[in-house]
C-alpha positions in Angstrom: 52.8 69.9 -66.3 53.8 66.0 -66.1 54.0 64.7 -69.6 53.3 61.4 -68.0 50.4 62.3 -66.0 47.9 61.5 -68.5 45.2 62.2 -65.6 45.6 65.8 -66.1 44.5 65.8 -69.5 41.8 63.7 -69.1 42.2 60.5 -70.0 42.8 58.6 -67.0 40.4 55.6 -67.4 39.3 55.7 -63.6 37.9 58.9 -63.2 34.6 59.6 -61.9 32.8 59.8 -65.0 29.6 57.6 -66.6 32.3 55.4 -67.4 34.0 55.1 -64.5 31.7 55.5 -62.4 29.4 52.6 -64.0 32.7 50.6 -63.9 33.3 51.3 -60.2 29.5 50.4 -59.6 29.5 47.0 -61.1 33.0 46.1 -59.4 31.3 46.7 -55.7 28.3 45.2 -56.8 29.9 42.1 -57.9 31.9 42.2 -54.5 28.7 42.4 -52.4 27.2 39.7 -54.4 30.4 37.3 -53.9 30.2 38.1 -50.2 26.3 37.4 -49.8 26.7 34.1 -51.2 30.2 32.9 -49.1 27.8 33.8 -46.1 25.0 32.1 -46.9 26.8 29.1 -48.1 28.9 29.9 -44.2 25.3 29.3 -42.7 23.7 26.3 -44.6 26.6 24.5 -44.0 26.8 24.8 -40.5 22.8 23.9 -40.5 23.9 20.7 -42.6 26.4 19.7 -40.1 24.4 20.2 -37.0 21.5 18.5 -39.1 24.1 15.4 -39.4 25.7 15.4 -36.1 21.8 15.0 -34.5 21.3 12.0 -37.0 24.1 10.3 -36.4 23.1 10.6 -32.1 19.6 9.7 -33.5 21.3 6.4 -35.0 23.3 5.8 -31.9 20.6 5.7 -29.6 18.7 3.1 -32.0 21.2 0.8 -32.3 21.7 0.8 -28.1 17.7 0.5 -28.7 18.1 -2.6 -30.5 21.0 -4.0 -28.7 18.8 -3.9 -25.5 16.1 -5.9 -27.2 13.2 -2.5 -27.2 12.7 -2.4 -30.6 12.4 -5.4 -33.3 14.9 -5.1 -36.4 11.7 -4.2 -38.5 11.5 -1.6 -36.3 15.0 -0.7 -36.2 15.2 -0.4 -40.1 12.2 1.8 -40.8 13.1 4.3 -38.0 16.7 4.5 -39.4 15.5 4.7 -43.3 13.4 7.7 -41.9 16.4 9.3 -40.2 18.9 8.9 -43.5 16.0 11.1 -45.4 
């Protein structure tokens, strides 16, 4: 028998015991926690940027409004301020 192989006598730490087991538990628990919230932070961000990019067309298209003379400036300012919420 090893004299270093401490796992033989029972002591290894990691064993399949309450306490490792509990341990080994919690570590892939905390792992599918961290990976939930990467992914869902993944998806709102990509549903923020979309949100943006159609704003900013939104914008575009009110500014060539006004530059054409279809809308007042009034106009122009209350539709944007509505947009930027």
């Amino acid at each position: 028998m090893c004299p270093f192989c401490f796992w033989h006598w029972g002591f290894w730490p990691w064993n399949w015991t309450w306490g490792g087991g509990i341990i080994m538990m919690v570590f892939w628990a905390v792992i599918l926690v961290v990976l939930f919230v990467l992914l869902f932070r993944w998806i709102e961000g990509n549903r923020t940027h979309e949100r943006d990019a159609g704003n900013q067309r939104a914008i575009e298209l009110l500014k060539e409004r006004l530059a054409r003379g279809e809308i007042s400036e009034e106009e122009y300012e209350r539709l944007r301020r509505r947009l930027e919420d």
